[in-house]
C-alpha positions in Angstrom: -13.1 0.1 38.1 -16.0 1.5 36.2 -14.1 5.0 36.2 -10.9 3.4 34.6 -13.2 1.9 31.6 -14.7 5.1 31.1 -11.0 7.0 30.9 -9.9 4.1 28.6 -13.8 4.1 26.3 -13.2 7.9 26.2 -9.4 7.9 25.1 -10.5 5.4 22.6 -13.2 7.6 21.1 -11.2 10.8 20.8 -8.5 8.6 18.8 -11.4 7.9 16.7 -12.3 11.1 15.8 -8.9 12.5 15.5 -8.3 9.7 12.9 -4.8 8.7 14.7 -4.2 4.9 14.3 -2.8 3.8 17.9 0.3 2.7 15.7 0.8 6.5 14.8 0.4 7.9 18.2 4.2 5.8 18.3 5.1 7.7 14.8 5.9 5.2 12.9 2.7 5.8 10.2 1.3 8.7 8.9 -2.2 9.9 8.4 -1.9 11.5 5.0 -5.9 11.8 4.8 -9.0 10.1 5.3 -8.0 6.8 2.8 -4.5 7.3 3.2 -1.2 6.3 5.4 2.3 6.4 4.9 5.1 4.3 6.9 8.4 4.7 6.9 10.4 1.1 6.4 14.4 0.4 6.6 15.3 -1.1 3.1 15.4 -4.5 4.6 11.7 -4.5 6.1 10.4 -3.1 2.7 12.5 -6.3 0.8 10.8 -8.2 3.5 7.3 -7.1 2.9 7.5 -7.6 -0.7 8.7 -11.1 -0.6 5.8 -11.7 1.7 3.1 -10.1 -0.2 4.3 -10.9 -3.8 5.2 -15.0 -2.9 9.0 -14.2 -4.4 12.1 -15.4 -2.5 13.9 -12.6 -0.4 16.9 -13.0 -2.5 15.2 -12.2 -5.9 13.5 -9.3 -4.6 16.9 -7.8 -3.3 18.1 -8.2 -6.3 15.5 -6.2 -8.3 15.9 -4.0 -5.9 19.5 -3.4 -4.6 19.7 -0.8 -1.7 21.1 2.0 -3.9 19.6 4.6 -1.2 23.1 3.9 1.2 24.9 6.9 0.3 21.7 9.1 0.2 21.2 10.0 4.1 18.1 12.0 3.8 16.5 9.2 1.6 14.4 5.5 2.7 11.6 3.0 2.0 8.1 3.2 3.0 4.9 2.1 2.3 1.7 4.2 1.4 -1.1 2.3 1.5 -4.8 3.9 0.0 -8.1 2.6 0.9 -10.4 1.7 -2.3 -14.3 1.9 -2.9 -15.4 -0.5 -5.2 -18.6 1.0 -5.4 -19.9 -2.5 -4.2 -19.8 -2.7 0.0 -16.0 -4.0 -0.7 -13.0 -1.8 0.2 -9.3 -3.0 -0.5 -6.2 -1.4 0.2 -3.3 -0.5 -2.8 -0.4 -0.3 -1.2 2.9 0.5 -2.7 6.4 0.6 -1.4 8.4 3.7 -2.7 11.8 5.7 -2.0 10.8 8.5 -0.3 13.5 11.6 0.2 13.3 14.8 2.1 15.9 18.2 2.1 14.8 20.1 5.0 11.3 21.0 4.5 11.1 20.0 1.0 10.6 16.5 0.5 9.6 13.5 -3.0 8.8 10.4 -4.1 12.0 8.7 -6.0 11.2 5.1 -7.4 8.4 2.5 -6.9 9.5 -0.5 -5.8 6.6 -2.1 -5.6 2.7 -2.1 -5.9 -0.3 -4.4 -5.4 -4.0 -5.0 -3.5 -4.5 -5.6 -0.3 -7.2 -8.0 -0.2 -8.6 -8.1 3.1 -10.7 -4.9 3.8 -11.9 -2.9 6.8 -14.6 -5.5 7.6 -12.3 -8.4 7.1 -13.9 -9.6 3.7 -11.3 -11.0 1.2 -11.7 -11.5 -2.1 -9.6 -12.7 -4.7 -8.0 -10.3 -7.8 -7.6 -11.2 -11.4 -6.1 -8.4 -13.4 -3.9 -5.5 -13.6 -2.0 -2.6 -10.8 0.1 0.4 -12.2 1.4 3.1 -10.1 3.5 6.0 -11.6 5.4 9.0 -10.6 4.4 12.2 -12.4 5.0 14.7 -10.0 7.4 13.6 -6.9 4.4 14.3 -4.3 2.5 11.1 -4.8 1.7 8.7 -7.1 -1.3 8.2 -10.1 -2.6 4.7 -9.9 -5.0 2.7 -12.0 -6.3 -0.6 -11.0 -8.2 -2.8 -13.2 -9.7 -6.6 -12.9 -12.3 -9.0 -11.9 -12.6 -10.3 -7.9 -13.8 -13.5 -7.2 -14.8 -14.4 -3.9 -13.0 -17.7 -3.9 -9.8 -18.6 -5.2 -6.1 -18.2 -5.4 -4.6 -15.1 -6.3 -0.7 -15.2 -7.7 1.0 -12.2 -8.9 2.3 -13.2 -12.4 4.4 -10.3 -14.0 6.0 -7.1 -13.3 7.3 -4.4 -15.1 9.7 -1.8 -14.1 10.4 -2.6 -10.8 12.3 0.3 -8.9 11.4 2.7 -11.1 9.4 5.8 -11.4 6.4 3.5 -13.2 5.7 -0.1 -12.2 2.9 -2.7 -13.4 1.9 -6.1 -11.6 -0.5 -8.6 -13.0 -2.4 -10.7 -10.6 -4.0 -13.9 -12.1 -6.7 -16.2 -9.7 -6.5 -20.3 -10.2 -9.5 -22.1 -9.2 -11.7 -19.0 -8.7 -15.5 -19.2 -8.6 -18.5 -17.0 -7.6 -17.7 -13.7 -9.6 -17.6 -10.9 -7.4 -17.3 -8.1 -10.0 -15.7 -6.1 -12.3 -13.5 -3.1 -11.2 -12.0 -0.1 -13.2 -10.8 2.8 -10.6 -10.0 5.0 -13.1 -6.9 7.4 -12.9 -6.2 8.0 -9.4 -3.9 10.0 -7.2 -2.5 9.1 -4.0 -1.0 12.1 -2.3 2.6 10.9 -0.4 4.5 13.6 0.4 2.4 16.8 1.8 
């Protein structure tokens, strides 16, 4: 018995250094680097992860974003999803779900559908987001992102515009009702989130 939990402690421990999720080992996400993944969706799980995460009916988001990718065989959804450092012991997640194509060996990003914090860190601490998430597409490999707002740790957080949905450049506002105990204030600068290697 003792040997078995040894196999299983030391198969866990070279996962961990090799930085492969068990989820990847299936290959359904990618390790892009150390802060980033990527996973492939069908069109219908990415509609259904953005209703969930953005509080909007399944309907309305199918209809801001209609499958236009069905005649495109070497094109789909995912999500790539970057881990944050606030500076402040707090580490989010942006994730956004894109069109992502490939030709052979040559592969881009098309349109954002979608963009936005994950709350809930590494360590399980969630905070609540008041402010602003934009993600653009300069150069087809990934995406430039800018995130900018104040976290509170209590609260509700509603998303409460969007701009350019399904598009190469999108922009979400997140508002917080009933928030108290100011976390801080967070400006990540320009940033770049590598997609497609």
């Amino acid at each position: 018995m003792k040997k078995i939990i040894s196999i299983s402690l030391a198969f866990m421990f070279v996962w961990y250094l090799l930085g492969i999720d068990p989820a990847s080992a299936a290959g359904n996400i990618q390790r892009i680097d150390s802060t980033t993944t990527f996973e492939e969706l069908t069109y219908e799980e990415a509609m259904e992860r953005i209703a969930k995460r953005s509080g909007r009916p399944i309907q309305e988001v199918k209809a801001k974003n209609p499958n236009n990718l069905q005649t495109l065989g070497t094109c789909d959804y995912g999500e790539a999803t970057k881990q944050l450092d606030t500076g402040k012991f707090y580490y989010p997640y942006l994730y956004t779900i894109v069109q992502k194509c490939r030709d052979g060996s040559f592969g881009w990003i098309g349109n954002v559908n979608h963009a936005g914090l994950i709350r809930k860190d590494l360590w399980g601490t969630t905070k609540q987001f008041e402010g602003e998430v934009k993600a653009w597409n300069n150069d087809q490999k990934g995406l430039n992102y800018l995130v900018s707002g104040d976290f509170y740790n209590y609260g509700n957080t509603t998303q409460t515009y969007s701009y350019g949905v399904n598009t190469p450049s999108v922009s979400f506002g997140y508002s917080v009702t009933s928030r108290s105990d100011h976390y801080l204030y967070w400006h990540s600068g320009q940033g770049y989130m590598k997609i497609v290697p």
